[in-house]
N, CA, C and O atoms as CSV, one atom per row, in Angstrom:
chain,resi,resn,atom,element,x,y,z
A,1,UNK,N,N,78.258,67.224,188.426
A,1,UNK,CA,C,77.562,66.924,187.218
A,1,UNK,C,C,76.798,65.628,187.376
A,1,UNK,O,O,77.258,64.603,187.880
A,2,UNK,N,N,75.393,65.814,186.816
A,2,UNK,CA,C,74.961,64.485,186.698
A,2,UNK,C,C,74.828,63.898,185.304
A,2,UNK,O,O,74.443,64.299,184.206
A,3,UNK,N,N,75.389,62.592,185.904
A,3,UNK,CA,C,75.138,62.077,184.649
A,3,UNK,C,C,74.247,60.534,184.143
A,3,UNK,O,O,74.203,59.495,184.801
A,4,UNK,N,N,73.662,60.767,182.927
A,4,UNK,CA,C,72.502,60.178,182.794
A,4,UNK,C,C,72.859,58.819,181.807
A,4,UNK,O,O,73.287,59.008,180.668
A,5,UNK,N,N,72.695,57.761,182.216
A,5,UNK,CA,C,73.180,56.403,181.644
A,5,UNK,C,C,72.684,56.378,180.051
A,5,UNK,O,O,71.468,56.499,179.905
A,6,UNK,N,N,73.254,56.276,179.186
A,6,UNK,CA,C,73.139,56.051,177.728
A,6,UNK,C,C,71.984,55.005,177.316
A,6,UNK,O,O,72.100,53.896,177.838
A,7,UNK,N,N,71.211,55.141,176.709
A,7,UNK,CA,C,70.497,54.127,176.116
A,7,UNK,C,C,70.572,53.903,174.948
A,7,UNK,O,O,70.163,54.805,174.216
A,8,UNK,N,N,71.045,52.800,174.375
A,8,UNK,CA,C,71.204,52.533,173.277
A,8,UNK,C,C,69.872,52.710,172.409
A,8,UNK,O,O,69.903,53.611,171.571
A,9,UNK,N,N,68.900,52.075,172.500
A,9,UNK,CA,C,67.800,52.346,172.151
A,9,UNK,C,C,67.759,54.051,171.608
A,9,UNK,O,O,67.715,54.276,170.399
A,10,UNK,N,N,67.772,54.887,172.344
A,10,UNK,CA,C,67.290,56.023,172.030
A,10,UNK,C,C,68.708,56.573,171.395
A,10,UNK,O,O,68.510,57.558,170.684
A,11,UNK,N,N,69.793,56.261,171.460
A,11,UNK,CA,C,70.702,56.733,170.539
A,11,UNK,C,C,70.891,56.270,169.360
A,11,UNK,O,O,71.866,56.737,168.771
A,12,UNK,N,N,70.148,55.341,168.710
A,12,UNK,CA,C,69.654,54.338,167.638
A,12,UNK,C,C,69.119,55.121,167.311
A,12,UNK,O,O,69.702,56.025,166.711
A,13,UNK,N,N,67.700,55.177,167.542
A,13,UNK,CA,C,66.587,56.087,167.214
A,13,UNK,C,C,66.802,57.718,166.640
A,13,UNK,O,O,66.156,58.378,165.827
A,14,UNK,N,N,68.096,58.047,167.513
A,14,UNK,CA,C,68.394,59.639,167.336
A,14,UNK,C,C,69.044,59.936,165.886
A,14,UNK,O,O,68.899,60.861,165.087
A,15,UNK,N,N,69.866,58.693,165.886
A,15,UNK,CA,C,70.551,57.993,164.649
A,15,UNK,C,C,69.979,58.542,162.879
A,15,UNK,O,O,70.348,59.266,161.955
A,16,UNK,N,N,68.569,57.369,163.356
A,16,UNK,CA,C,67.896,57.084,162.737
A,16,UNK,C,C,67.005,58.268,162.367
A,16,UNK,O,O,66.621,58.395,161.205
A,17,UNK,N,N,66.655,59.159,163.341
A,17,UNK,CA,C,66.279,60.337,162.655
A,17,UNK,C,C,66.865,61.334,162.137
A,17,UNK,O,O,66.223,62.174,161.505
A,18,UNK,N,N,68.455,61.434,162.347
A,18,UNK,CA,C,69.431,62.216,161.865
A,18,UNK,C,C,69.125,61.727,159.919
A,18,UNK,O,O,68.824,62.404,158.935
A,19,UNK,N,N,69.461,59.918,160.177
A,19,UNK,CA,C,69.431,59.913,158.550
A,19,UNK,C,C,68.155,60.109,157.942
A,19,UNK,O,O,68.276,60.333,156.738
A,20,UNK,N,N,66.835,60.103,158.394
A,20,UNK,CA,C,65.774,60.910,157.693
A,20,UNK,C,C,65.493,62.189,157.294
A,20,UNK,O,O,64.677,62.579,156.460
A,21,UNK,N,N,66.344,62.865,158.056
A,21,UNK,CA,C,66.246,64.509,158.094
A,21,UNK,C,C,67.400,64.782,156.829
A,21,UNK,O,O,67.047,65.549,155.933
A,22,UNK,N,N,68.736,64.175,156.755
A,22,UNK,CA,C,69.397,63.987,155.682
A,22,UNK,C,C,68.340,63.969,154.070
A,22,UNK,O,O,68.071,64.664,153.090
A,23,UNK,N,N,68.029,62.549,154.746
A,23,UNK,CA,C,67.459,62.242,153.305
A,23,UNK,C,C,65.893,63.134,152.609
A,23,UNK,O,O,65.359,63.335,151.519
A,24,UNK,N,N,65.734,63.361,153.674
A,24,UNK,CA,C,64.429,64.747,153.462
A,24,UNK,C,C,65.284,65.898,152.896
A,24,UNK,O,O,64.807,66.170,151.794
A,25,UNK,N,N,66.141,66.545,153.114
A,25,UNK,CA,C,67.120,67.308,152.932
A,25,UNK,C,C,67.132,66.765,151.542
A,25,UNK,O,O,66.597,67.446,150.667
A,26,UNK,N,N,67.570,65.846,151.294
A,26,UNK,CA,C,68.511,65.604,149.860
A,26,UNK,C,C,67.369,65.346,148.773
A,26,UNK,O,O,67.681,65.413,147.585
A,27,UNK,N,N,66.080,65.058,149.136
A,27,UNK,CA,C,64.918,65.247,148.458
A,27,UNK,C,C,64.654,66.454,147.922
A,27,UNK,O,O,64.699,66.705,146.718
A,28,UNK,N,N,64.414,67.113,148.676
A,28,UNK,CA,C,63.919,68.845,148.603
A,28,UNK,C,C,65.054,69.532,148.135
A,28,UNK,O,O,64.830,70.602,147.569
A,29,UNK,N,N,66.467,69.083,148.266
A,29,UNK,CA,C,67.350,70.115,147.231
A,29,UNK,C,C,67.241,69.201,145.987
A,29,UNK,O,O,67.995,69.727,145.168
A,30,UNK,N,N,66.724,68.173,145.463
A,30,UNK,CA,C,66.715,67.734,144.547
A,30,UNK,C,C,65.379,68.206,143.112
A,30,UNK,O,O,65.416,68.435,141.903
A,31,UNK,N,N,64.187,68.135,144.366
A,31,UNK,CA,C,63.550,68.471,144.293
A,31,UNK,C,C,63.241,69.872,143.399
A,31,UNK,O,O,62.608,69.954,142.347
A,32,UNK,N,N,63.707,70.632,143.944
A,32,UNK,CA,C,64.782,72.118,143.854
A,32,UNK,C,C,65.190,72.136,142.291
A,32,UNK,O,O,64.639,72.485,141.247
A,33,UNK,N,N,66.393,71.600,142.650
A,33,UNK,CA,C,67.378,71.487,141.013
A,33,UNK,C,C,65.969,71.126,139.627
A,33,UNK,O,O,65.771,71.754,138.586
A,34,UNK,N,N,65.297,70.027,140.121
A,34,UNK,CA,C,64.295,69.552,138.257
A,34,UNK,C,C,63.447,71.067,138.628
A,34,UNK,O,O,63.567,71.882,137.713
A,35,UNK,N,N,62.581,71.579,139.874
A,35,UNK,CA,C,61.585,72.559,139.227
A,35,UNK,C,C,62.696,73.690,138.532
A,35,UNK,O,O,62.117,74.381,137.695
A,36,UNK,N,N,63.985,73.994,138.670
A,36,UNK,CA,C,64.591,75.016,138.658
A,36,UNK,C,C,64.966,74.579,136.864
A,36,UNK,O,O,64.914,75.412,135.959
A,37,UNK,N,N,65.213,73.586,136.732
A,37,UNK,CA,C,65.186,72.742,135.278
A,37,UNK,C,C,64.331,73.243,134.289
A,37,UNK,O,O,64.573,73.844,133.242
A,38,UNK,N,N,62.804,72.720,135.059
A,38,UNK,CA,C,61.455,72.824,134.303
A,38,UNK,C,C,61.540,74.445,134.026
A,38,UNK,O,O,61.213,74.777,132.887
A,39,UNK,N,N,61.918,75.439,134.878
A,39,UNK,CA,C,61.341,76.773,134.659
A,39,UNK,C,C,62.386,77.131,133.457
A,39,UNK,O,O,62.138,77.929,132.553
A,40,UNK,N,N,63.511,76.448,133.599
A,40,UNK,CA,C,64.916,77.357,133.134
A,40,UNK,C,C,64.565,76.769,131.351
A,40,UNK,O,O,64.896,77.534,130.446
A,41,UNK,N,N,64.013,75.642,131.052
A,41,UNK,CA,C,63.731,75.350,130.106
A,41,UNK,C,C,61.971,75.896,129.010
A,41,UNK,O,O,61.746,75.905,127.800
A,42,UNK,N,N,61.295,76.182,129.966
A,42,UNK,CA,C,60.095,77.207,129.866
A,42,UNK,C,C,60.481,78.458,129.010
A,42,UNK,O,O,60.060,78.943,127.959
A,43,UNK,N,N,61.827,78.888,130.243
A,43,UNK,CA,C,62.221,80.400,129.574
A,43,UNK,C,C,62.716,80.367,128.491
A,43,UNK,O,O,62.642,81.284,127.674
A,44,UNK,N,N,63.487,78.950,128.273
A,44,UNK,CA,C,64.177,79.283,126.727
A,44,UNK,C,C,63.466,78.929,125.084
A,44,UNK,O,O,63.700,79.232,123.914
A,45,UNK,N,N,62.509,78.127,125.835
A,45,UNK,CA,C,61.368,77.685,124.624
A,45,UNK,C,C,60.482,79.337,124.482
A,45,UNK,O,O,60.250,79.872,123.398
A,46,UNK,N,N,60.169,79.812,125.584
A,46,UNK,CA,C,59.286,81.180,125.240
A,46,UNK,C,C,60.718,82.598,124.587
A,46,UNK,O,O,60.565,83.462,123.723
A,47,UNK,N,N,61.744,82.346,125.284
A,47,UNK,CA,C,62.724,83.428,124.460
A,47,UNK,C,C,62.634,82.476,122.816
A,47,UNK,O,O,62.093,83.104,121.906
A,48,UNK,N,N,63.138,81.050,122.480
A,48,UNK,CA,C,62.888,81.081,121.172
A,48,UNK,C,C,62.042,81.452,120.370
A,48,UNK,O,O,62.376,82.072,119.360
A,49,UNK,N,N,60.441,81.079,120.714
A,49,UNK,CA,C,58.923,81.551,120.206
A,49,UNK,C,C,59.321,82.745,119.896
A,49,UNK,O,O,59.382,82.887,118.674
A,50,UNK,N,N,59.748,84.069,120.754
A,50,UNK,CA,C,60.147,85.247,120.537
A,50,UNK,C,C,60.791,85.633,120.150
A,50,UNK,O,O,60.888,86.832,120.411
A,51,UNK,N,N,61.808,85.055,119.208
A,51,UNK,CA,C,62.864,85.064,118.607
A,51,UNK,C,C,62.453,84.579,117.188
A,51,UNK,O,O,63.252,84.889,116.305
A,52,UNK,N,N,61.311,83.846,116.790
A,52,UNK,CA,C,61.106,83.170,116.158
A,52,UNK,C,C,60.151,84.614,115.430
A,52,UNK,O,O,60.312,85.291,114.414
A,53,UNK,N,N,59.424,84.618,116.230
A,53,UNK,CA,C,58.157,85.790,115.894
A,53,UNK,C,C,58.584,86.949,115.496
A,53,UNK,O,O,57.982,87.790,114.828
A,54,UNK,N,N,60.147,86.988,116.126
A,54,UNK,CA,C,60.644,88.975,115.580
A,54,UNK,C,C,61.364,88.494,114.398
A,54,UNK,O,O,61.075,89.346,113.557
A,55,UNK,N,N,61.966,87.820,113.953
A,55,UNK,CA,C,62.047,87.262,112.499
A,55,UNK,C,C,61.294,87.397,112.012
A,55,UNK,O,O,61.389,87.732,110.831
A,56,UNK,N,N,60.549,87.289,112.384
A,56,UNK,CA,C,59.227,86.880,110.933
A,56,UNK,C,C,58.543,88.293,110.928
A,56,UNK,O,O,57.946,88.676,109.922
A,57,UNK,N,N,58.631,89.060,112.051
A,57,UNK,CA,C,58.346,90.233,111.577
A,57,UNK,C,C,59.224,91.380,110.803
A,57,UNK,O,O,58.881,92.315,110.079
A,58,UNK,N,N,60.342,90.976,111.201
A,58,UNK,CA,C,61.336,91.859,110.399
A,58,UNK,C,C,62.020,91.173,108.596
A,58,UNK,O,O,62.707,91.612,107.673
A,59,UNK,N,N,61.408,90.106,108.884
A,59,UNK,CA,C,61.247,89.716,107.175
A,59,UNK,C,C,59.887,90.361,106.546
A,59,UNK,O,O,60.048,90.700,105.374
A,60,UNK,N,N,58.955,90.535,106.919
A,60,UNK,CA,C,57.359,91.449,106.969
A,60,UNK,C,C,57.836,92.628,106.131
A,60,UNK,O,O,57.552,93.143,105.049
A,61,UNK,N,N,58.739,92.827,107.189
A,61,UNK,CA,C,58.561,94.519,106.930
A,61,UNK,C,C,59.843,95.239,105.406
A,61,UNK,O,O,59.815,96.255,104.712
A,62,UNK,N,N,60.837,93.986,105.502
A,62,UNK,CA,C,61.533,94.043,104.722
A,62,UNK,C,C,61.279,94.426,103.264
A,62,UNK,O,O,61.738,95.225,102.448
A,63,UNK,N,N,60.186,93.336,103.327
A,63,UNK,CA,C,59.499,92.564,101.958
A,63,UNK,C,C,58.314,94.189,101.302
A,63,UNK,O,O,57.790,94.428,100.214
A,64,UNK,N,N,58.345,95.020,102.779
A,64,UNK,CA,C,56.859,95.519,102.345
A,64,UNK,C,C,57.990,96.654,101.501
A,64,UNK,O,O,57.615,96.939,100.364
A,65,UNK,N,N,58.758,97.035,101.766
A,65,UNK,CA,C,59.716,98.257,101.047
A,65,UNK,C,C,59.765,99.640,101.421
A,65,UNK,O,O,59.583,99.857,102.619
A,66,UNK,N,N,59.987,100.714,100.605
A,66,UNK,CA,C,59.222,102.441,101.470
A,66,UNK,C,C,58.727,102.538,101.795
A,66,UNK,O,O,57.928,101.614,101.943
A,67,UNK,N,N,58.590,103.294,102.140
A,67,UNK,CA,C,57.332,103.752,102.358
A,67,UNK,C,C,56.434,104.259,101.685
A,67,UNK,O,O,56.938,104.511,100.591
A,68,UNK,N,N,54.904,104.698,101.701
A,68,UNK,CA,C,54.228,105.214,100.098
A,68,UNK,C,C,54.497,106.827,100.322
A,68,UNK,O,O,54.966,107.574,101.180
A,69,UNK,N,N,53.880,106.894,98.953
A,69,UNK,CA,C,54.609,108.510,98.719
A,69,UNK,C,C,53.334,108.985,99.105
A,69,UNK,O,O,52.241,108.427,99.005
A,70,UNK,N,N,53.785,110.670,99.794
A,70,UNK,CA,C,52.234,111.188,100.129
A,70,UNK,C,C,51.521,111.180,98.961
A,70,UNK,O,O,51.864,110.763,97.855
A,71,UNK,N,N,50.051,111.900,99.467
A,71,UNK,CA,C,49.400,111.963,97.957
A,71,UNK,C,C,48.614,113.428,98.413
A,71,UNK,O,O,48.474,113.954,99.517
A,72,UNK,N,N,48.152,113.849,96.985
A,72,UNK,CA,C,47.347,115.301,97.468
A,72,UNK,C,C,46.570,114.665,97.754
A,72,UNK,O,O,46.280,113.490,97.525
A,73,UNK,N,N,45.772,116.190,98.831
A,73,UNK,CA,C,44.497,115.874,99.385
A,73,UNK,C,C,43.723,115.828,98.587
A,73,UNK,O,O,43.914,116.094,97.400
A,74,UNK,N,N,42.300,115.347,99.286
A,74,UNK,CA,C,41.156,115.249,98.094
A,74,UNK,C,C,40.809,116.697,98.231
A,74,UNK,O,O,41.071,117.386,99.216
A,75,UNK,N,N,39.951,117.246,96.715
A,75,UNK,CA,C,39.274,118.816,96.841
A,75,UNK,C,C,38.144,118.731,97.932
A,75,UNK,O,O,37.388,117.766,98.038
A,76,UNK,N,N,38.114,119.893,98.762
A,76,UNK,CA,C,36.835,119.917,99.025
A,76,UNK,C,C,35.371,120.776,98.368
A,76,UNK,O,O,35.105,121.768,97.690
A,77,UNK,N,N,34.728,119.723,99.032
A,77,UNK,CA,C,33.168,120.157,98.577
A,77,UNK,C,C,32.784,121.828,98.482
A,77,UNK,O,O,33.030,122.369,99.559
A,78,UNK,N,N,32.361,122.564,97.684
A,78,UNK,CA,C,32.014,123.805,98.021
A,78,UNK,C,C,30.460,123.969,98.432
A,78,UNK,O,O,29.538,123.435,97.815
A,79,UNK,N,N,30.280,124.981,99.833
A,79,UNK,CA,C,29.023,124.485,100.112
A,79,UNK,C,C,28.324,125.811,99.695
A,79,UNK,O,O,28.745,126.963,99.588
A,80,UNK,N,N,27.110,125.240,99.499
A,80,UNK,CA,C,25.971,126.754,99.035
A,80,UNK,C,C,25.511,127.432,100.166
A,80,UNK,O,O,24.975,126.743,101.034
A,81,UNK,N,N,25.619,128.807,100.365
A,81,UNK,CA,C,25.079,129.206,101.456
A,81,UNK,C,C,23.865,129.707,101.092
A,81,UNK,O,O,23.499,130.444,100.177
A,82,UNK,N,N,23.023,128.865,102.473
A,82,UNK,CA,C,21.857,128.861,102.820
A,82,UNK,C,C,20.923,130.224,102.924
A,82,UNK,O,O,19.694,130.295,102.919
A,83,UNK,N,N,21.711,131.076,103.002
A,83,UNK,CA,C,21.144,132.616,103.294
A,83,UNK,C,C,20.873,133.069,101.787
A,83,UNK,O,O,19.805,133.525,101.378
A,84,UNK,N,N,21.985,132.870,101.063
A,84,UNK,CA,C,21.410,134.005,99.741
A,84,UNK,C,C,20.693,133.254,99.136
A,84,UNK,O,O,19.987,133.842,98.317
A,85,UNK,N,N,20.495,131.645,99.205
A,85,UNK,CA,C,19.145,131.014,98.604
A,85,UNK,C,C,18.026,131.240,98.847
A,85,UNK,O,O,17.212,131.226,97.924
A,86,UNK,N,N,17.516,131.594,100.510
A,86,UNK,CA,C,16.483,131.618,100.844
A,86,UNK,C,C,15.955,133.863,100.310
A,86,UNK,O,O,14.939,134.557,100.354
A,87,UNK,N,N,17.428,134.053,99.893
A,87,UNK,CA,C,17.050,136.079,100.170
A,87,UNK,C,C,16.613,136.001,98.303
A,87,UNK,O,O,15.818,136.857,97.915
A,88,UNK,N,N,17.170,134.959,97.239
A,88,UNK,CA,C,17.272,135.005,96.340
A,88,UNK,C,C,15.372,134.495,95.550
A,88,UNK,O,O,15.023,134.726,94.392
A,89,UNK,N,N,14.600,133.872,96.531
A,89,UNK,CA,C,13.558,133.579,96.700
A,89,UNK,C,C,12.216,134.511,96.226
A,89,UNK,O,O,12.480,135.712,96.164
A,90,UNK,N,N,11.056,134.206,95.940
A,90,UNK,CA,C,10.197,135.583,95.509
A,90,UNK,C,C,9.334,135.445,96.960
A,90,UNK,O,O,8.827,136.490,97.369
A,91,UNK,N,N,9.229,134.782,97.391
A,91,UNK,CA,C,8.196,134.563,98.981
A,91,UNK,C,C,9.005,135.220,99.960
A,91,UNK,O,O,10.081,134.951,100.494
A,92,UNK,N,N,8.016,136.346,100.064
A,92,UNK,CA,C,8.323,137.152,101.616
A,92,UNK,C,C,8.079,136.361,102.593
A,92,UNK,O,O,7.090,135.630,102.650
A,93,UNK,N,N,9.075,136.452,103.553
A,93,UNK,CA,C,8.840,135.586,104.968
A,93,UNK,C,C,8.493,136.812,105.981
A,93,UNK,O,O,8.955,137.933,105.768
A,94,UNK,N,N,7.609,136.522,107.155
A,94,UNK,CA,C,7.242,137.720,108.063
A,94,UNK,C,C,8.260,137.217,108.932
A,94,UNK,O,O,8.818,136.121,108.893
A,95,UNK,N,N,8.454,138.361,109.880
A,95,UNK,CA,C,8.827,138.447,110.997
A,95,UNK,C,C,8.516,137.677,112.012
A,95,UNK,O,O,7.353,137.721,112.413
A,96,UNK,N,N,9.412,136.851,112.622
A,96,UNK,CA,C,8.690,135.901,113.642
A,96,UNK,C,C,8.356,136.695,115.018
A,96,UNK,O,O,9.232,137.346,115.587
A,97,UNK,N,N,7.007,136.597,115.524
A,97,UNK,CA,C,6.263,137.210,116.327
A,97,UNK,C,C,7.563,136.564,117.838
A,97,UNK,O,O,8.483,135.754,117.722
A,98,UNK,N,N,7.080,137.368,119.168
A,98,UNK,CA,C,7.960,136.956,120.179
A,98,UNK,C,C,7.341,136.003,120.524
A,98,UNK,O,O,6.122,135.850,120.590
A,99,UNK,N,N,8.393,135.130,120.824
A,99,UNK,CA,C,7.754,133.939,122.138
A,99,UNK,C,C,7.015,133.962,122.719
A,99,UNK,O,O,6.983,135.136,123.090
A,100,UNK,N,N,5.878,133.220,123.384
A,100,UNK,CA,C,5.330,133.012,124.530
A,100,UNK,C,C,6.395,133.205,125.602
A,100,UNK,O,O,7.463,132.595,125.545
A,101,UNK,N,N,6.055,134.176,126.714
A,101,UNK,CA,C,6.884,134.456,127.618
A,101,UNK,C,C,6.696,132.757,128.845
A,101,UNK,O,O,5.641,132.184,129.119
A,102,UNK,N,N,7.956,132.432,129.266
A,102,UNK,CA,C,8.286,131.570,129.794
A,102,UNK,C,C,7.846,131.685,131.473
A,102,UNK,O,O,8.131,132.764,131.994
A,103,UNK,N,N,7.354,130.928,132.116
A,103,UNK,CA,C,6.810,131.264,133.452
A,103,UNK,C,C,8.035,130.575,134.166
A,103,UNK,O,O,8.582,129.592,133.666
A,104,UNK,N,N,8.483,131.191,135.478
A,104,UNK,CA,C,9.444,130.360,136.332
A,104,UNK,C,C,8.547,129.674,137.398
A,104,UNK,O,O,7.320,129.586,137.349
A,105,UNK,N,N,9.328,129.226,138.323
A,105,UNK,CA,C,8.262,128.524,139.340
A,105,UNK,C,C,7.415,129.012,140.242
A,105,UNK,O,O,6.700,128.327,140.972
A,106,UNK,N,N,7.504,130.834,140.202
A,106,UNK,CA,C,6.604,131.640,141.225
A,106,UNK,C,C,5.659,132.395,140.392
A,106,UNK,O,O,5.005,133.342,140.828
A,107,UNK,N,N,5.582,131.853,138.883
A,107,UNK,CA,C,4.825,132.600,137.991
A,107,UNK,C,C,4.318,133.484,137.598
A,107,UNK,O,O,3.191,133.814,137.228
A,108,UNK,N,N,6.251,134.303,137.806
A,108,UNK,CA,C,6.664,135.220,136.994
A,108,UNK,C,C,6.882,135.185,135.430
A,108,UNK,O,O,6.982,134.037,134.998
A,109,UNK,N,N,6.968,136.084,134.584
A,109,UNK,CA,C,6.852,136.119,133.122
A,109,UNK,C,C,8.828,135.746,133.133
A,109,UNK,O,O,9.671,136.207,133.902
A,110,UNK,N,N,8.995,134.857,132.075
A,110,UNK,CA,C,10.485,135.377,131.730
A,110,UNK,C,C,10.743,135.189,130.402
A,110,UNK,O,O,10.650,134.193,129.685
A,111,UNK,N,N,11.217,136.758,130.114
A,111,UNK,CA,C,11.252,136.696,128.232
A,111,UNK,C,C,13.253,136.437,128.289
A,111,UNK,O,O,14.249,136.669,128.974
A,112,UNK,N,N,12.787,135.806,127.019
A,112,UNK,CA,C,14.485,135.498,126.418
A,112,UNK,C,C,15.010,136.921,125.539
A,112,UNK,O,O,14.289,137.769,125.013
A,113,UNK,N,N,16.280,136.870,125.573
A,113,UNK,CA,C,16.712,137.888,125.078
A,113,UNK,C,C,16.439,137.838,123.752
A,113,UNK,O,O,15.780,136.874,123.362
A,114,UNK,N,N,16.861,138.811,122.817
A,114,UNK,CA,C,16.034,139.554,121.704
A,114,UNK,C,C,16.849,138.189,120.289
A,114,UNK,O,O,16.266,137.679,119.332
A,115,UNK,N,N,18.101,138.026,120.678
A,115,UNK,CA,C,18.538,137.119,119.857
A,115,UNK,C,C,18.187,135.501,119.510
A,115,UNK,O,O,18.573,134.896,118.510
A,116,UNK,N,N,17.260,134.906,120.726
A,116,UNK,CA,C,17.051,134.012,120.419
A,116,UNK,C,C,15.396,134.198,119.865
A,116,UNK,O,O,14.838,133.134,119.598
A,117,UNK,N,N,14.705,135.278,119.704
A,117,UNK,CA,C,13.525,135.397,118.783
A,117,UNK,C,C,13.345,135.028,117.705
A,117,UNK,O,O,12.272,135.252,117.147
């Protein structure tokens, strides 16, 4: 085995960075504990707000009572049909003549069927 003469110096030093790494350590779990504080106190101010708000809605609803009673519908309108006004009329209407027959794009004739005349 070989062995390598001690230096005080550098076992000082090794020391000395042991207790920084400690105290970095004891920072960052400290560190730790207040954000874990800050959040844990966040949550209980926003659960009160919400606690606060469903009160106040369930006093709301308390206050409002039954519900309302149905009601009848409204009547409806009766409508006039358009056909026996115009048949009830003294003016003969003619027959509407056929369409102009429709050309496609090789200008051929194309008639529509008899119902839309």
């Amino acid at each position: 085995m070989i062995y390598l003469p001690i230096i005080p110096e550098l076992l000082f030093t090794q020391q000395q960075a042991c207790v920084q790494r400690a105290r970095e350590k004891d920072e960052r779990e400290k560190k730790r504990i207040q954000e874990r504080k800050e959040i844990d106190e966040r949550k209980a101010e926003r659960e009160r707000k919400k606690h606060k708000c469903n009160s106040q809605k369930a006093l709301q609803t308390t206050q409002k009572g039954k519900r309302k009673a149905s009601q009848k519908a409204a009547p409806r309108k009766k409508q006039n049909c358009g056909s026996a006004a115009v048949q009830s009329s003294s003016v003969a209407h003619e027959q509407p003549s056929a369409p102009a027959p429709t050309l496609n794009s090789r200008g051929r004739k194309i008639l529509q069927p008899r119902k839309f005349w």
